[in-house]
Backbone as CSV, one residue per row, in Angstrom:
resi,resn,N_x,N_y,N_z,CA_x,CA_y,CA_z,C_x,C_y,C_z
1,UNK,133.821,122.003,45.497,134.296,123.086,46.364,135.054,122.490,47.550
2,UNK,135.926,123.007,47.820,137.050,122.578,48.995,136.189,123.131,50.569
3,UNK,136.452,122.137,51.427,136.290,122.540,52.636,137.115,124.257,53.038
4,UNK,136.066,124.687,53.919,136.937,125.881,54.820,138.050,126.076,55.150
5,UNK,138.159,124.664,55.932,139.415,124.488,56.607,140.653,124.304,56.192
6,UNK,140.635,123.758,54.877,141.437,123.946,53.916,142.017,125.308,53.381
7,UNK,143.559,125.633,54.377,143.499,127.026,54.224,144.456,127.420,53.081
8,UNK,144.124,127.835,52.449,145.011,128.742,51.189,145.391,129.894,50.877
9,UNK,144.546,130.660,51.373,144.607,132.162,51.231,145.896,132.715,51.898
10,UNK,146.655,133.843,51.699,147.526,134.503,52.554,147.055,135.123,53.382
11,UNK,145.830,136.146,53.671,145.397,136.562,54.686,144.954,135.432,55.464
12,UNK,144.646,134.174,55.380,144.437,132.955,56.500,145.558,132.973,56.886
13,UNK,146.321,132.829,56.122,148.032,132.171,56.901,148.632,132.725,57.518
14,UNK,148.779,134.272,57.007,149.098,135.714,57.945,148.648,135.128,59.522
15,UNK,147.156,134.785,59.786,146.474,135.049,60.588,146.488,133.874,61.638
16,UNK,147.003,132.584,60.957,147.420,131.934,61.839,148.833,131.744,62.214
17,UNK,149.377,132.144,61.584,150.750,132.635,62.370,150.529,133.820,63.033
18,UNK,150.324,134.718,62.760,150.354,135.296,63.945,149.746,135.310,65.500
19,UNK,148.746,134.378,65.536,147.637,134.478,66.312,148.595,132.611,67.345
20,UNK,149.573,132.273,66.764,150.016,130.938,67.388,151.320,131.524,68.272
21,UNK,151.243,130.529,69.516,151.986,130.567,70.656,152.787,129.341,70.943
22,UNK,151.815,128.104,70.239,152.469,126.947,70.707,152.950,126.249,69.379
23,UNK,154.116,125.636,68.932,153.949,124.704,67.769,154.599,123.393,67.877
24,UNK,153.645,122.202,68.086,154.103,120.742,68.407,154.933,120.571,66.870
25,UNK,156.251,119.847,66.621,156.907,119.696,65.368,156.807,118.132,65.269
26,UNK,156.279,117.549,64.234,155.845,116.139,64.100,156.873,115.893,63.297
27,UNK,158.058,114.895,63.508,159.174,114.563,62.868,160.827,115.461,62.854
28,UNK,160.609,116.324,63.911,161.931,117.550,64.507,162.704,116.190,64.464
29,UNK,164.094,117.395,63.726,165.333,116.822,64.443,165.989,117.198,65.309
30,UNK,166.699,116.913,65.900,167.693,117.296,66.808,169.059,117.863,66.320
31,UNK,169.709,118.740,67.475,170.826,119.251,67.017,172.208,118.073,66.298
32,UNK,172.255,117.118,66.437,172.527,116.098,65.443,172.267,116.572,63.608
33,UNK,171.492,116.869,63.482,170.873,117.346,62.348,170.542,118.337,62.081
34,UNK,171.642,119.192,62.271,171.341,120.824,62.600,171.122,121.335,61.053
35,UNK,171.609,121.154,60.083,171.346,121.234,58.573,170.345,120.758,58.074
36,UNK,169.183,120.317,58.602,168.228,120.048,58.309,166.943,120.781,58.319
37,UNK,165.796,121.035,57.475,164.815,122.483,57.658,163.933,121.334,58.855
38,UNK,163.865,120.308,59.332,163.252,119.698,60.388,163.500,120.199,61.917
39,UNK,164.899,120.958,61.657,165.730,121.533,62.710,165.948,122.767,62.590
40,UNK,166.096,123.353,61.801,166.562,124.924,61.326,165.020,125.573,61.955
41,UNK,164.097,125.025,60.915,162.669,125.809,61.164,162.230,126.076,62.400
42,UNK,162.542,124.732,63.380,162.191,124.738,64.862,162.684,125.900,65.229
43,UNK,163.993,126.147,65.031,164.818,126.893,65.944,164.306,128.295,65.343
44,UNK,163.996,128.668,63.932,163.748,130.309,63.818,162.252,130.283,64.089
45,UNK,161.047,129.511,64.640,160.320,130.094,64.866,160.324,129.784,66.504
46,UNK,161.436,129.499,66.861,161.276,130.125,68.502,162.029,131.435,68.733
47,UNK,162.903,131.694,67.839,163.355,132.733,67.684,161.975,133.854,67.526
48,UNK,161.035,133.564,67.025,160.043,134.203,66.439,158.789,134.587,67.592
49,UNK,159.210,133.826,69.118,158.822,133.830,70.270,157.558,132.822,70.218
50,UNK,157.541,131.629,69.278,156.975,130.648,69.638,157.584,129.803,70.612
51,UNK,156.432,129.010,71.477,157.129,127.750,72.309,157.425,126.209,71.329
52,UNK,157.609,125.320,71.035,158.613,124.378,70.587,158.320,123.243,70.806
53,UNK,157.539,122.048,70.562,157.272,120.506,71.514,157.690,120.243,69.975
54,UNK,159.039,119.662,70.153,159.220,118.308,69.338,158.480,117.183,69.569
55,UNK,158.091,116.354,68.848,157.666,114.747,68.399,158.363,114.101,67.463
56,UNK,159.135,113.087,68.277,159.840,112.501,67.260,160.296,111.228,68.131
57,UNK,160.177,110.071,68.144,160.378,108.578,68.807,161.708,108.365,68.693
58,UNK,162.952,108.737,68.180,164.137,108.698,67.759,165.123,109.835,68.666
59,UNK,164.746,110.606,68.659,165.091,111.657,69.367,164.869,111.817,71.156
60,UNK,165.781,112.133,72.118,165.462,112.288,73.706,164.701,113.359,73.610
61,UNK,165.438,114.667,72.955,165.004,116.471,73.413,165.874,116.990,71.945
62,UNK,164.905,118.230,71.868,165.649,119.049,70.995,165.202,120.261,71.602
63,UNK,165.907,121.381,71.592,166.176,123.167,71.924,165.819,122.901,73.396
64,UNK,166.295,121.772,73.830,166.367,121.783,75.293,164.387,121.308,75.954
65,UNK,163.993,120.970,75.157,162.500,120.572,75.587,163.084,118.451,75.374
66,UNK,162.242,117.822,76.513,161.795,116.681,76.177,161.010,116.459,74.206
67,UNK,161.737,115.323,73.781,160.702,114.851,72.658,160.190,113.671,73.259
68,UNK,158.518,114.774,72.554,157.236,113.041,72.571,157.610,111.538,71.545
69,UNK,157.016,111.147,72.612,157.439,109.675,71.239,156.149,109.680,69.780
70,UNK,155.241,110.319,70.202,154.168,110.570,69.419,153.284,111.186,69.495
71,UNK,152.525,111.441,68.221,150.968,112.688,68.286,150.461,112.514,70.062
72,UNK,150.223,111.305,69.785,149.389,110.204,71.447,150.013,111.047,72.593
73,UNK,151.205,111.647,72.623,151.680,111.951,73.910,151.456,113.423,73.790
74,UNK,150.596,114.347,73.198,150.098,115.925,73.407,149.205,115.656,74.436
75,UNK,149.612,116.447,75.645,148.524,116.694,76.478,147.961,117.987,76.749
76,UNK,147.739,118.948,75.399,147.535,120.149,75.663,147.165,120.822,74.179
77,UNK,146.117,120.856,73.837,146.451,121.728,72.282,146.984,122.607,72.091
78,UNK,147.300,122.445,70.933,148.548,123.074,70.618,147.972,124.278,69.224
79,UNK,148.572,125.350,68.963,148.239,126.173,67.970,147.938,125.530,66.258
80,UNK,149.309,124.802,65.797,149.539,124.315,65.254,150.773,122.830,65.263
81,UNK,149.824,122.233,65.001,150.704,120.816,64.630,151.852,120.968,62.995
82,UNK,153.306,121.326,63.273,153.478,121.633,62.024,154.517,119.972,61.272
83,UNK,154.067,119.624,60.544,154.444,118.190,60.179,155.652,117.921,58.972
84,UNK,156.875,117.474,59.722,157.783,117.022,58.708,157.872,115.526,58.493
85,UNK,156.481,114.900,57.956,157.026,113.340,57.094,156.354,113.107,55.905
86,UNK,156.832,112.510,55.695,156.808,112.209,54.287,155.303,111.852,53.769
87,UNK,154.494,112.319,52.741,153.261,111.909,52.319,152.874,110.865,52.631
88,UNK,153.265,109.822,52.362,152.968,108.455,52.692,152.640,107.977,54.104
89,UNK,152.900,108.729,55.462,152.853,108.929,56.445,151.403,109.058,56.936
90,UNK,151.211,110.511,56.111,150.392,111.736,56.549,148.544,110.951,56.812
91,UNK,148.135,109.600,56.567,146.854,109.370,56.720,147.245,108.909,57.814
92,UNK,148.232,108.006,58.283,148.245,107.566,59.665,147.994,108.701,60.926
93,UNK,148.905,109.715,60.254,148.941,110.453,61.304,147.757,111.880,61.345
94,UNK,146.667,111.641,60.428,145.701,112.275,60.417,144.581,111.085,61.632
95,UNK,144.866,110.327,61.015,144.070,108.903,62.618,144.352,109.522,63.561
96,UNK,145.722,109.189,63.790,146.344,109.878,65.365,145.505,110.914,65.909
97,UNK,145.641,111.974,65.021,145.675,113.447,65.269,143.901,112.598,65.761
98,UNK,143.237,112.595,65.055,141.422,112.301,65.213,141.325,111.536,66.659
99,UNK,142.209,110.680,66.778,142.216,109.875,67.855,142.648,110.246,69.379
100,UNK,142.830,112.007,69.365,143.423,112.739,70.350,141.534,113.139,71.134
101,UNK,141.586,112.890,71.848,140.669,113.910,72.910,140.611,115.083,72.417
102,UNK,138.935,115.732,71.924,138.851,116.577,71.433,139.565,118.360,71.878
103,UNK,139.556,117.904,73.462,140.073,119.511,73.495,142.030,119.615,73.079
104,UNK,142.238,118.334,73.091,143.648,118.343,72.575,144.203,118.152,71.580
105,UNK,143.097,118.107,70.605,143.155,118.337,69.308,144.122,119.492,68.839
106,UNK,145.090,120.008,67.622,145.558,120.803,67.665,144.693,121.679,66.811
107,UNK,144.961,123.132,66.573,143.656,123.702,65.706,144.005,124.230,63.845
108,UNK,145.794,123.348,63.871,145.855,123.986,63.014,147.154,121.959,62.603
109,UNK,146.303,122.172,61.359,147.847,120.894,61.122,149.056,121.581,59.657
110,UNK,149.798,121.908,60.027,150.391,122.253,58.926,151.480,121.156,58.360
111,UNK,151.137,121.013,56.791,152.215,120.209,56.204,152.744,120.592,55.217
112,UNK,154.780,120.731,55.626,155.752,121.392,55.450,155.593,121.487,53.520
113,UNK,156.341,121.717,53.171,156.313,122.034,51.775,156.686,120.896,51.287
114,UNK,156.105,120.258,50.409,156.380,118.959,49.528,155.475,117.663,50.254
115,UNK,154.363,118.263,51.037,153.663,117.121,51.454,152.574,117.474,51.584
116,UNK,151.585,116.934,50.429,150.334,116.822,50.806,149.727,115.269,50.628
117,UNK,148.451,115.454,51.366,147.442,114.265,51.248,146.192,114.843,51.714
118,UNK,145.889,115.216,50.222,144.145,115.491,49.973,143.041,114.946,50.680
119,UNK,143.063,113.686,50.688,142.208,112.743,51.461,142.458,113.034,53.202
120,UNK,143.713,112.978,53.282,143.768,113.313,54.919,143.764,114.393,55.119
121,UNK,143.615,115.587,54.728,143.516,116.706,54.728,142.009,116.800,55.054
122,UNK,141.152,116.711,53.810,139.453,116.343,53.761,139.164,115.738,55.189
123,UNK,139.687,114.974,55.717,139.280,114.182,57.084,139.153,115.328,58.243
124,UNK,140.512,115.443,58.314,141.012,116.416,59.198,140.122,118.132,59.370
125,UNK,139.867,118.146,57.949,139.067,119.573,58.111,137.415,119.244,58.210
126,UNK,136.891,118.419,58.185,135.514,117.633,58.343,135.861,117.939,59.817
127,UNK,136.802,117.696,60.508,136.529,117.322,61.882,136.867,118.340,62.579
128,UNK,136.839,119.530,61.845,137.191,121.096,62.161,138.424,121.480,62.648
129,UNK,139.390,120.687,61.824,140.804,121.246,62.112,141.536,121.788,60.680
130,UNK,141.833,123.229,60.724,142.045,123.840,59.919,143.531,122.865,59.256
131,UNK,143.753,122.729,57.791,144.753,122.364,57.587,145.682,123.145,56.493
132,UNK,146.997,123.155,56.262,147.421,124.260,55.246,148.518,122.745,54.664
133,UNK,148.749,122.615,53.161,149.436,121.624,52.606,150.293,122.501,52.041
134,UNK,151.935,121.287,51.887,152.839,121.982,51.452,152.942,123.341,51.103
135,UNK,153.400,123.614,52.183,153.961,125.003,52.457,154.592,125.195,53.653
136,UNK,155.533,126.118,53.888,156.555,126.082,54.580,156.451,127.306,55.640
137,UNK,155.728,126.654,56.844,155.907,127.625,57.955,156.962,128.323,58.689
138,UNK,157.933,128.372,58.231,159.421,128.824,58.127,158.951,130.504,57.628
139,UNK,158.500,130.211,55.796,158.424,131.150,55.276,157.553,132.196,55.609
140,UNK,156.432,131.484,56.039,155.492,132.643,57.021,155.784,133.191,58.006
141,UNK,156.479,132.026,58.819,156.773,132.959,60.195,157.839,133.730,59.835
142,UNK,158.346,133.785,59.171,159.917,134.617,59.036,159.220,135.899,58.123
143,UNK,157.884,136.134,57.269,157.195,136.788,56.670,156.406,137.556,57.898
144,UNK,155.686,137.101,58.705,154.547,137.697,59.807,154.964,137.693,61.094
145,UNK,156.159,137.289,61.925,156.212,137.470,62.984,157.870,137.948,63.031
146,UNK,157.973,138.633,64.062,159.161,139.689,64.265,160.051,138.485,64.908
147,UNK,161.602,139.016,64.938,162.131,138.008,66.225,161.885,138.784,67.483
148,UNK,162.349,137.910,68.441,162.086,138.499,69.546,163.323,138.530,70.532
């Protein structure tokens, strides 16, 4: 049986999109890369009246916010952590995420469509952070939240 936190259902997903205000983007691009869903997505779910913290070490700022150089630099939890890298990535940055001060933990890690890691997933929801794998928070928010 799969952990809780392991969210799948559509009424979960409904529910955390709608219920999110903040979304840190782990791997945003910048307007440089405006054709990219790393960049596109950012921009329609602020359209969607979310707030926006890029993370990305490569990048100064994107939609006009400072980018963090990393997970390490959240000083605030965040709704959802929504994650564009590549599988192979995703255990490091399940450490990270664990390695944050619990109240700055984020409460939700989402990873974009075409990336999962079972094992870091399992970690992550042990340690009571809801996680949703490949799937594309684009499609939800553009499904459950209005523009604004």
């Amino acid at each position: 049986m799969s952990h809780p936190n392991l969210i799948e259902s559509e009424v979960e997903l409904a529910e955390i999109v709608r219920a999110a205000h903040t979304v840190a983007v782990l791997g945003m691009r910048d307007e440089t890369h405006a054709e990219t869903a790393a960049y596109r997505i950012p921009v329609m779910l602020r359209e969607r009246g979310l707030r926006v913290i890029p993370i990305n070490p490569k990048i100064a700022s994107a939609l006009g916010e400072p980018s963090l150089r990393g997970v390490a630099g959240l000083t605030e939890a965040v709704d959802i952590l929504d994650v564009f890298r590549r599988p192979e990535f995703i255990a490091a940055h399940a450490d990270e995420i664990l390695a944050l001060p619990a109240p700055v933990r984020p409460k939700v890690v989402w990873l974009q469509s075409g990336i999962r890691d079972d094992a870091a997933a399992e970690k992550l929801a042990a340690a009571g952070i809801r996680v949703v794998q490949d799937a594309c928070l684009g499609v939800y928010a553009a499904k459950y939240r209005p523009r604004v």
